[in-house]
C-alpha positions as CSV (number, residue, x, y, z in Angstrom):
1,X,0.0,0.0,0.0
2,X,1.4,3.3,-1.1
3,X,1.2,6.5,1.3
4,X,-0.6,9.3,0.2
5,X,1.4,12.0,1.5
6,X,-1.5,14.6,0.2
7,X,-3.6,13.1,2.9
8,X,-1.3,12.5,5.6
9,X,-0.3,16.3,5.1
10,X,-4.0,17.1,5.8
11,X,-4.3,15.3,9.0
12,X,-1.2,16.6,10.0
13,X,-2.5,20.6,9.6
14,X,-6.0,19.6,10.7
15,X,-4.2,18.3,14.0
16,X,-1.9,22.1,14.1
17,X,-5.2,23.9,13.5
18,X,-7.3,21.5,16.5
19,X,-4.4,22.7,18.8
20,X,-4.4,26.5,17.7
21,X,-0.8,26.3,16.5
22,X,0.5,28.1,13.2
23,X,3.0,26.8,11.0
24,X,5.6,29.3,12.4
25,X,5.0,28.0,15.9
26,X,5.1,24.3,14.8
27,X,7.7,24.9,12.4
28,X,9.6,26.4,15.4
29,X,9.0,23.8,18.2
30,X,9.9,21.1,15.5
31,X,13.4,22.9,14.8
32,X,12.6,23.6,10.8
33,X,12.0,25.7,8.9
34,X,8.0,26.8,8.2
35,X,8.7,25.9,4.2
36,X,9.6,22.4,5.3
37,X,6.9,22.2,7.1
38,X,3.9,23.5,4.7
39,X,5.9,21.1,2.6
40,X,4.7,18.3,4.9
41,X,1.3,19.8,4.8
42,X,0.6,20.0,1.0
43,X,2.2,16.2,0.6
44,X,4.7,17.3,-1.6
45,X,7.6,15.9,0.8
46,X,7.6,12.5,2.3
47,X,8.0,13.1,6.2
48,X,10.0,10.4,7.8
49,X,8.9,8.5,10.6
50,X,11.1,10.0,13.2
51,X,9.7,13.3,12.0
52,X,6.3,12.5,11.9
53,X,6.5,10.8,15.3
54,X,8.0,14.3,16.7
55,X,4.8,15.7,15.0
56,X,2.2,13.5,16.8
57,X,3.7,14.5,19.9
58,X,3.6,17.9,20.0
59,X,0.1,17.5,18.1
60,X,-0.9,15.3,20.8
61,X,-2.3,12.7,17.8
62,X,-1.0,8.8,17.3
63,X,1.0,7.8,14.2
64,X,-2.0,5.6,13.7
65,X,-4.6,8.8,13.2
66,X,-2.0,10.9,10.7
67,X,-1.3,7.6,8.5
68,X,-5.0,6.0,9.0
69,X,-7.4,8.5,9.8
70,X,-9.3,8.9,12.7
71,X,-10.4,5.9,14.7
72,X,-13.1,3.6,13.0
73,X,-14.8,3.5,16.2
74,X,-15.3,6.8,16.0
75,X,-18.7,8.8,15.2
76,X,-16.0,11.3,12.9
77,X,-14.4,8.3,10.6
78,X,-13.0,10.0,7.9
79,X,-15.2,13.5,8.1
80,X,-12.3,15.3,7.9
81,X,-10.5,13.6,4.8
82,X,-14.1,13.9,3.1
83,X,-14.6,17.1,3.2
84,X,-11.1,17.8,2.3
85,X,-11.6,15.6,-0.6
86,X,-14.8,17.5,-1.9
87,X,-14.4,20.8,-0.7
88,X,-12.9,21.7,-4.5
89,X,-14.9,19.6,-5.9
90,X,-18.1,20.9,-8.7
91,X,-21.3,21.0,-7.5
92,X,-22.4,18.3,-9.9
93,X,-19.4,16.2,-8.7
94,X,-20.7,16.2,-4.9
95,X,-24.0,15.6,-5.6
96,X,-23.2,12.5,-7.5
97,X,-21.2,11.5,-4.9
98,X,-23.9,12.0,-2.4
99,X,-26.2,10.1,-4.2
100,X,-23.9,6.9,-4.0
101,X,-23.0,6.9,-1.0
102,X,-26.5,7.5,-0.2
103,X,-27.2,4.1,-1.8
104,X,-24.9,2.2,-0.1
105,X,-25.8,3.5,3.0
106,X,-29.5,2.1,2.3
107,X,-28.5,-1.3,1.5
């Protein structure tokens, strides 16, 4: 299974935002600089492990909610990464979407 570093970069800012942090002030309690980090938020660099594990501490978040998502247990599975996913998204597109997942939902 291949990372998608788009959508780990998106958990990782929704976390910073949940805590009230900027980039500058995560950027500085990580010790780089704030381009590295919006790097890390956009996906466009691959954040090691160490790195990331440095990140989920300050962000108070496990490894397993940046690489995974939320918990499946919980009521917000994946509302986040939806959103993000259809936020840019045509109107026509979303309703479509909508309408299938309404479908599955009733059977």
């Amino acid at each position: 299974m291949a990372l998608d570093y788009k959508i780990i970069g998106n958990r990782i800012k929704i976390a910073r935002i949940k805590k009230h942090l900027t980039q500058e002030n995560l950027a500085e309690q990580l010790d780089v600089s704030i381009a590295f980090l919006s790097r890390v938020e956009r996906g466009t660099i691959e954040v090691s492990l160490k790195r990331l594990s440095q990140l989920c501490e300050l962000l108070e978040v496990t490894e397993g909610e940046i690489l995974n998502g939320t918990s499946t247990a919980s009521k917000q599975y994946l509302n986040d990464d939806l959103f993000y996913l259809l936020k840019d998204c045509p109107a026509e597109k979303n309703k479509l979407i909508y309408d299938i997942a309404k479908l599955i939902k009733e059977h």
